[in-house]
C-alpha positions as a printed Julia matrix, in Angstrom:
434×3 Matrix{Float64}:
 -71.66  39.58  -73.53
 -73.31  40.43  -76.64
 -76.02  39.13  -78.63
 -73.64  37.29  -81.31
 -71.74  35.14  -78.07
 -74.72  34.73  -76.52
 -76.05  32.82  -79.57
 -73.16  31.22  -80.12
 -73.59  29.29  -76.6
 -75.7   26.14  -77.59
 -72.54  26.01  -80.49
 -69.89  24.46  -77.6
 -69.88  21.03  -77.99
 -69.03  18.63  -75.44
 -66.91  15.99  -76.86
 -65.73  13.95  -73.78
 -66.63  13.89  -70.25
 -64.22  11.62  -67.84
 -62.99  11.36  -63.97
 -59.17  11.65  -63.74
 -57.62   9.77  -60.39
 -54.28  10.1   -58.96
 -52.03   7.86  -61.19
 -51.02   6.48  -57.64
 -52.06   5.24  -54.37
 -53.11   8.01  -52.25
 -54.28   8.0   -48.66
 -58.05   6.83  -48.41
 -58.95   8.68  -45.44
 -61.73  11.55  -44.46
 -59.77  15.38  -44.27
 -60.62  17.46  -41.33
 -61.78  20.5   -42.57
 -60.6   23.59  -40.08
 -63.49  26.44  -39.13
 -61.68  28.5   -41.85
 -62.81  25.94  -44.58
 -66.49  25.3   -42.86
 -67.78  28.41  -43.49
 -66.63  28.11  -47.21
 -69.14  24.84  -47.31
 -72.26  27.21  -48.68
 -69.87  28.88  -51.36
 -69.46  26.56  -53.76
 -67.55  26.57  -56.58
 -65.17  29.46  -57.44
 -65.06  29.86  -61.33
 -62.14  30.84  -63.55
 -61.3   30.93  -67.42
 -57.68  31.04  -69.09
 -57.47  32.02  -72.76
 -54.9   30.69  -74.8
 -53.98  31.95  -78.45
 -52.37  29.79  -80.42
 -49.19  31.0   -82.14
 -49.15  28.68  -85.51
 -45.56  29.78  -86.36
 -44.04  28.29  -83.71
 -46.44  25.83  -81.85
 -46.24  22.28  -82.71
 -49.17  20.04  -83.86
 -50.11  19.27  -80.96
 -51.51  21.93  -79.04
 -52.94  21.34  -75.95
 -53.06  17.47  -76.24
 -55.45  15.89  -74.39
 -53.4   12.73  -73.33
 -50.74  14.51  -71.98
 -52.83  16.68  -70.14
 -54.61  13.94  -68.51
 -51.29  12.49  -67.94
 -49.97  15.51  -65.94
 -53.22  15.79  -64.05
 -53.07  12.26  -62.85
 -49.72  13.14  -61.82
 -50.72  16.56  -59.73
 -53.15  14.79  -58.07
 -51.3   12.2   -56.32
 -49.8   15.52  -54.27
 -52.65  16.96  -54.59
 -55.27  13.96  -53.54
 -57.68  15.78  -52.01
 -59.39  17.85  -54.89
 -59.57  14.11  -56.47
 -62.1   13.5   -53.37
 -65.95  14.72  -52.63
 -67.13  16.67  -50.08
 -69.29  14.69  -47.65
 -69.81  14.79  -43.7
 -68.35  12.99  -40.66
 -69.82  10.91  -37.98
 -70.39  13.81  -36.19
 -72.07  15.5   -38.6
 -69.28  18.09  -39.69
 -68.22  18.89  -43.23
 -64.89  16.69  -44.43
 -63.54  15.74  -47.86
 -63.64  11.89  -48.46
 -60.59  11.45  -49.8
 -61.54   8.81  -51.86
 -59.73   9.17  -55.01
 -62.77   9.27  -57.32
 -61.68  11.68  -59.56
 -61.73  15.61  -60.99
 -63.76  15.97  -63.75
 -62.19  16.43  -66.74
 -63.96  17.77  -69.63
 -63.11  18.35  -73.56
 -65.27  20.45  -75.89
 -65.17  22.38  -79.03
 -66.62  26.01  -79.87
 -66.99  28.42  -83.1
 -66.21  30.89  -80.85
 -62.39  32.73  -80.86
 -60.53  34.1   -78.19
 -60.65  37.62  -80.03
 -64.15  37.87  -79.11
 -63.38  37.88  -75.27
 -60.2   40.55  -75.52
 -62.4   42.12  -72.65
 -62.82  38.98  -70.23
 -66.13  40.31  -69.04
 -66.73  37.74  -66.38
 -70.63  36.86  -67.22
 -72.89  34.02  -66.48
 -72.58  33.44  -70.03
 -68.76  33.32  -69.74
 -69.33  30.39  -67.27
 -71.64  28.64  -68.92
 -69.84  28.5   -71.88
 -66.46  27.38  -70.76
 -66.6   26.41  -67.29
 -67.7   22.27  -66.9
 -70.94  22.03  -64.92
 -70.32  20.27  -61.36
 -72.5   17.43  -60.66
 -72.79  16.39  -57.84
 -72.27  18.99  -56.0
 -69.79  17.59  -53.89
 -66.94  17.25  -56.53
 -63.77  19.1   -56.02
 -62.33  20.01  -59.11
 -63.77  20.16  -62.82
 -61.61  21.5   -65.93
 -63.04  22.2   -69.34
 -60.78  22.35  -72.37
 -62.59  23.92  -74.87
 -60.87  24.1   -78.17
 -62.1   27.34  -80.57
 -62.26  27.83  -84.24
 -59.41  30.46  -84.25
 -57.2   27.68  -83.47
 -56.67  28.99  -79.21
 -57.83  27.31  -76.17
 -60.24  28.2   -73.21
 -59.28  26.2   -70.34
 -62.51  26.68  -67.76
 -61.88  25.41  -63.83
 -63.98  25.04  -61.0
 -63.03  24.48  -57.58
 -64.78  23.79  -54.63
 -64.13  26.8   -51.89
 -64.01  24.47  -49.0
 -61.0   23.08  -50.42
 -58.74  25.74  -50.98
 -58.34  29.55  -50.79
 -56.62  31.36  -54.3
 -53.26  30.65  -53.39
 -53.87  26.97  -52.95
 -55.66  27.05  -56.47
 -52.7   28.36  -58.03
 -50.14  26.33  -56.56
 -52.36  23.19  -58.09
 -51.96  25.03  -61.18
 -48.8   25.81  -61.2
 -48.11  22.35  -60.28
 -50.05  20.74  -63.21
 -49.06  22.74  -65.89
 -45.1   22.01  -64.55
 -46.01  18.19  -65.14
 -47.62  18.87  -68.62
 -44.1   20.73  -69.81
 -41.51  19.24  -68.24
 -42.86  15.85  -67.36
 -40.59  14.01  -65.18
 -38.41  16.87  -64.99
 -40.83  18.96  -63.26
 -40.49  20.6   -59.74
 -42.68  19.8   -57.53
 -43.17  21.68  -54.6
 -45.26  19.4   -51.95
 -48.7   20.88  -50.59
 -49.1   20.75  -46.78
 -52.51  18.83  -45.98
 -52.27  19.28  -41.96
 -55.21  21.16  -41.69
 -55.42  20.71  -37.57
 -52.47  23.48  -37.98
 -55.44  25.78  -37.76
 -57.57  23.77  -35.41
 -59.48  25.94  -32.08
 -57.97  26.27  -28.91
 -59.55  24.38  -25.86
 -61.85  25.77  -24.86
 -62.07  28.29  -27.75
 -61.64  32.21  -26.59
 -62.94  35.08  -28.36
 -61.36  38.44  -27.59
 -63.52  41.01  -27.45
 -62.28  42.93  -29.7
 -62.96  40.47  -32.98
 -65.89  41.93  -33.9
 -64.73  45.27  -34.65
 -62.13  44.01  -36.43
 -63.22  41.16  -38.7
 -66.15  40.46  -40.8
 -67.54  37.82  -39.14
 -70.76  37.17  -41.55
 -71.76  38.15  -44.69
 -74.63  40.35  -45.12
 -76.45  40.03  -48.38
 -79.53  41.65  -49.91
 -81.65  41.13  -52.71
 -80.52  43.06  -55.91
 -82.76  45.92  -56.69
 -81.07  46.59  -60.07
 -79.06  44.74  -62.86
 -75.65  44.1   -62.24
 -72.73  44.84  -64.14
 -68.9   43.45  -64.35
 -66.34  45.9   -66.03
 -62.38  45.69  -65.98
 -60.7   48.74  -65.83
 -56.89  48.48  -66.36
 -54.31  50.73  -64.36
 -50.81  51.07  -66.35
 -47.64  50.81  -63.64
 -47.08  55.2   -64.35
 -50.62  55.48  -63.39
 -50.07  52.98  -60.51
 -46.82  54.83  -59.47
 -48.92  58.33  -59.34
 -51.8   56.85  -57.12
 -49.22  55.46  -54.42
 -47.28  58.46  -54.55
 -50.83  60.19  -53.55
 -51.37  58.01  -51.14
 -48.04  58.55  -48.7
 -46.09  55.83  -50.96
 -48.58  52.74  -49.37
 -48.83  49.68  -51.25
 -50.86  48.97  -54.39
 -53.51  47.09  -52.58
 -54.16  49.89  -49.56
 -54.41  52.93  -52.37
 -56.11  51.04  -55.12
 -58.92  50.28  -52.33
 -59.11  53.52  -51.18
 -59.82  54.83  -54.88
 -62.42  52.06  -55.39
 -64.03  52.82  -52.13
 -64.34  56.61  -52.67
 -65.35  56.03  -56.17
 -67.91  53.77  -55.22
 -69.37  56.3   -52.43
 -69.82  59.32  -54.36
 -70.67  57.15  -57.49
 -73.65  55.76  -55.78
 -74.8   59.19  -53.65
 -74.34  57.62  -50.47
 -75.53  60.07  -47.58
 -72.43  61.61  -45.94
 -73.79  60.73  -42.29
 -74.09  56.61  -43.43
 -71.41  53.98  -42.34
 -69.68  52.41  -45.06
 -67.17  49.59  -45.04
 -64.29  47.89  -47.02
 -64.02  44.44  -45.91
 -60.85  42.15  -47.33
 -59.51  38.69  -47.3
 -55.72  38.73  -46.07
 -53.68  35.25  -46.11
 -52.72  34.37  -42.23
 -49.87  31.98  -43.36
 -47.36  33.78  -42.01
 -49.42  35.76  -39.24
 -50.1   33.05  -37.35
 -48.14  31.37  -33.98
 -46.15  29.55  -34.94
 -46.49  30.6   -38.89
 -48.21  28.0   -41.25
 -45.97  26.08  -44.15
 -46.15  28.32  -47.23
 -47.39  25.76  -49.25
 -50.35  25.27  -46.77
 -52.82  23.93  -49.12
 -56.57  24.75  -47.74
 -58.46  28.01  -46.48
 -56.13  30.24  -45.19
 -58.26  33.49  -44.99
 -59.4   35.66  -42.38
 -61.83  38.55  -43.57
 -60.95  41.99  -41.95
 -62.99  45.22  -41.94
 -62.54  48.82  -42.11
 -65.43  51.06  -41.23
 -66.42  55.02  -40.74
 -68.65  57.03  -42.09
 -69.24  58.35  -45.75
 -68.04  61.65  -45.13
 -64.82  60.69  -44.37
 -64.3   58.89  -47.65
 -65.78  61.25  -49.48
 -64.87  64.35  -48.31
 -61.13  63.04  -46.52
 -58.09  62.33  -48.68
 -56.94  58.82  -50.6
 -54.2   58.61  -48.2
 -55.95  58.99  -45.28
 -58.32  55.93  -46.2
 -54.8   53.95  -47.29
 -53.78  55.08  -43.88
 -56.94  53.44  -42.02
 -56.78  50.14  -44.13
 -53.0   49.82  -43.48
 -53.69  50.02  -39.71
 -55.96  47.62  -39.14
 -53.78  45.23  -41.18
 -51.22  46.24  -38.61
 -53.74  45.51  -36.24
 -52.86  41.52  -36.63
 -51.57  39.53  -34.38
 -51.61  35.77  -33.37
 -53.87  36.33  -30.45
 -56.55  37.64  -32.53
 -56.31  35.7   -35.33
 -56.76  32.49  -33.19
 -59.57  34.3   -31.75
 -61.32  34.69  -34.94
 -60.65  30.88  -35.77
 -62.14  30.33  -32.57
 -65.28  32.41  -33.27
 -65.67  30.39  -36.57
 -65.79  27.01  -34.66
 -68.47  28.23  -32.16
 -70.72  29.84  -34.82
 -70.92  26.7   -37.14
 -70.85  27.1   -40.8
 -74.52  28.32  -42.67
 -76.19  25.76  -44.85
 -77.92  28.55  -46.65
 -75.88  29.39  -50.4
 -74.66  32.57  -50.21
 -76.63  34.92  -52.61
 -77.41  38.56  -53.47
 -75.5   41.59  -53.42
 -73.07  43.55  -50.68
 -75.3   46.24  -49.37
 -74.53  49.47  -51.27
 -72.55  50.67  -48.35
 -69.83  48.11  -48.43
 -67.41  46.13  -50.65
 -65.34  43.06  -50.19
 -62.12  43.69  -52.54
 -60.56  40.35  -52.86
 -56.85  40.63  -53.89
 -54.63  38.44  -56.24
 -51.66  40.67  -56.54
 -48.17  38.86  -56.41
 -49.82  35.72  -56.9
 -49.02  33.4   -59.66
 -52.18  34.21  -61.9
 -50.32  33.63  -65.24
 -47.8   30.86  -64.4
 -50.16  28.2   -66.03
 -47.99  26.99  -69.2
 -48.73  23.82  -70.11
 -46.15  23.81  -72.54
 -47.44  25.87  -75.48
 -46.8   29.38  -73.81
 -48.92  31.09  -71.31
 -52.06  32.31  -71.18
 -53.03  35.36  -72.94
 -55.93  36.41  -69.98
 -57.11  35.05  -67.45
 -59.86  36.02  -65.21
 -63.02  34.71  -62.93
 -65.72  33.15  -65.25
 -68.21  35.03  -63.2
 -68.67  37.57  -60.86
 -72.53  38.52  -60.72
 -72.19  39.55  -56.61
 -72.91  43.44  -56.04
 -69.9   45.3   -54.19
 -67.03  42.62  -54.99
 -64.21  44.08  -56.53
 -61.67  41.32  -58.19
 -57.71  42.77  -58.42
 -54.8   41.39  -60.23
 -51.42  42.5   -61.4
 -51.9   43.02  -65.3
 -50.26  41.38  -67.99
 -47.07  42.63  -70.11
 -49.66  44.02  -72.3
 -51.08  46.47  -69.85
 -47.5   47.56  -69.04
 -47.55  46.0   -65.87
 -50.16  47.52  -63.88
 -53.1   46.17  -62.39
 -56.34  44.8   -63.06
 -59.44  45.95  -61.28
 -62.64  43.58  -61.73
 -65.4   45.52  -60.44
 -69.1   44.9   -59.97
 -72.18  46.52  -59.6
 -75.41  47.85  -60.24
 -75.24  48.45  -64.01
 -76.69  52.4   -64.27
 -73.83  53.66  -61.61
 -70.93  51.87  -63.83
 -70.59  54.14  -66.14
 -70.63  57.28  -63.39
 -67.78  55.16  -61.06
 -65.58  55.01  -64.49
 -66.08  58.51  -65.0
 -64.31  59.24  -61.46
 -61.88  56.22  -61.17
 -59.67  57.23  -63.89
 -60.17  60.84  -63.5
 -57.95  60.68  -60.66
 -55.25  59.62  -62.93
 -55.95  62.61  -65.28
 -55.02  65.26  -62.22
């Protein structure tokens, strides 16, 4: 962010701060939390922004109402009880939600900022702080910011507590909230499953032996030894089409990683003889024995890892490190993944926040594609972007499927150490220029 926004940020003022309940009884009861969610406890909150522009033609006077959005909120949330809760411990001393019905925080502000000035949706701690609510206590769910800017648009700032949900949990809230604002009564609702003991160990818990070679079982940070930068790059659906075609016709998420992970090699001058790794989140909702409810609403992740050595990405083809990512994804199977949930109970969760970078030699490329990252009309059209508030972690790489006007492509959020940027742009999209 540049010098203008960043003295623009002491210019959003907060105009109301309030706790919105379910608008009806929910159950008062503690949540079991499954050893996918406890090692989300030291992860906080996940930050995203929407930008809306209004259209003055055609929208009516009132735009983004406040009332009715509390309304629909209130609403979501009696489905949706638990983000109304706080995070708080058991007898035992394990990690639960008290689902207590205090509230999200709901929060209403006004800028002299427009939504022009963030066509690039540079996630930045800036960004955050200037449109996502701050969380306190800690222990609150959900907080929403609707931020109203001079230009006559909205930014509509979340935060939600990892613990609670995984991204396709988030969006289903969304989704469900936004279907409440426009269509009221009318709306569909699609019911969340809360049965977290669906993903509960196996007694006595049994690791195979072979977990550890396939999953990323911890994560390994290290102090930052240089500034870190966020950039977007944007991939058109021709360009898309080319890069799959190069890489044996696998899908978008196998050969966009392979291009980020050779990019990010060479870009950084790794030694050939080094190990580097591409670890992932992949959704176990239908992987599982017997296969979770779609609507599964909680942590649903498993993080899986592909390793070899520098030389092969960098000197080997796109498709053959599609090929290697695809295979340990095939790799799956209910066995292992109960084994993994199984490790997770007998390690415990860290109490420790999770900060620094990835070491250079490995990125975590967290995927949104085919999810519903734009289906958040609240009845005044949907958004024009919509991105993470913030992503200041070394080595995670954000992707999305783009909007109509990136003809329908993807997004790729990457970060990293600021002076290499410039050199991993240089040979992401010259690929697309062979």
């Amino acid at each position: 962010m540049d010098k203008a926004l960043k003295s623009e940020i002491e210019g959003v003022e907060e105009i109301e701060s309030c706790f919105i309940a379910p608008s009806e009884d929910t159950p008062r009861q503690g949540l079991w939390l499954s050893p996918l969610d406890i090692v989300m406890v030291s992860r906080g909150h996940t930050p995203t922004v929407y930008f809306y522009q209004r259209d003055t033609a055609t929208v009516a006077a009132d735009y983004f109402e406040v009332g009715r959005l509390k309304e629909a909120m209130a609403k979501a949330l009696v489905a949706f009880y638990p983000l109304a809760g706080r995070l708080s411990v058991d007898g035992d001393g394990r990690p639960e939600i008290d689902c207590n019905a205090e509230g999200a925080l709901f929060v209403v502000a006004q800028s002299k900022l427009t939504v022009d000035a963030f066509s690039d949706l540079k996630p930045s701690p800036e960004l955050r702080r200037l449109f996502a609510p701050r969380i306190e206590p800690a222990s609150i769910m959900l907080g929403v910011q609707v931020t109203f800017l001079s230009c006559g648009g909205v930014a509509l700032g979340t935060v939600l507590h990892h613990v609670a949900i995984d991204a396709l949990s988030a969006f289903h809230f969304f989704q469900t909230w936004s279907s409440f604002c426009r269509d009221g009564e009318a709306a569909m609702l699609e019911l969340p499953c809360h049965e977290r003991t669906l993903l509960r160990t196996r007694s006595p818990p049994i690791v195979h032996p072979d977990v550890h070679s396939m999953f990323s079982l911890k994560l390994n940070f290290c102090e930052p030894s240089d500034p870190i930068s966020t950039k977007i790059f944007v991939i058109s659906k021709n360009q898309l089409d080319a890069l799959k075609q190069i890489c044996g016709g696998l899908s978008t998420f196998c050969a966009m990683s392979a291009l980020v992970w050779q990019c990010m090699c060479i870009a950084r001058q790794l030694p050939l003889d080094a190990e580097t790794r591409v670890t992932f989140p992949v959704n176990i909702r239908r992987r599982v024995t017997p296969p979770l409810p779609d609507r599964y609403f909680g942590n649903a992740l498993v993080i899986m890892k592909v390793a070899c050595t520098v030389r092969d990405v960098v000197l080997g083809t796109l498709a053959a490190s599609a090929g290697q990512i695809k295979s340990t994804l095939g790799r799956l199977d209910g066995e292992m993944l109960q084994s993994v949930i199984d490790y997770n109970e007998i390690a415990g969760m860290s109490n420790k926040p999770a900060k620094g970078n990835l070491p250079d030699t490995e990125l975590r490329m967290i995927a949104w594609l085919g999810m519903p990252v734009y289906d958040a009309d609240f009845g005044w059209g949907k958004p024009e972007m919509m991105s993470r508030a913030e992503s200041v972690r070394g080595g995670f790489v954000y992707m999305m499927d783009g909007t109509d006007n990136d003809g329908g492509g993807v997004r790729v959020l990457m970060c990293m150490e600021a002076r290499k940027m410039e050199e991993f742009e240089r040979l992401f999209y010259a690929k697309f220029a062979q």
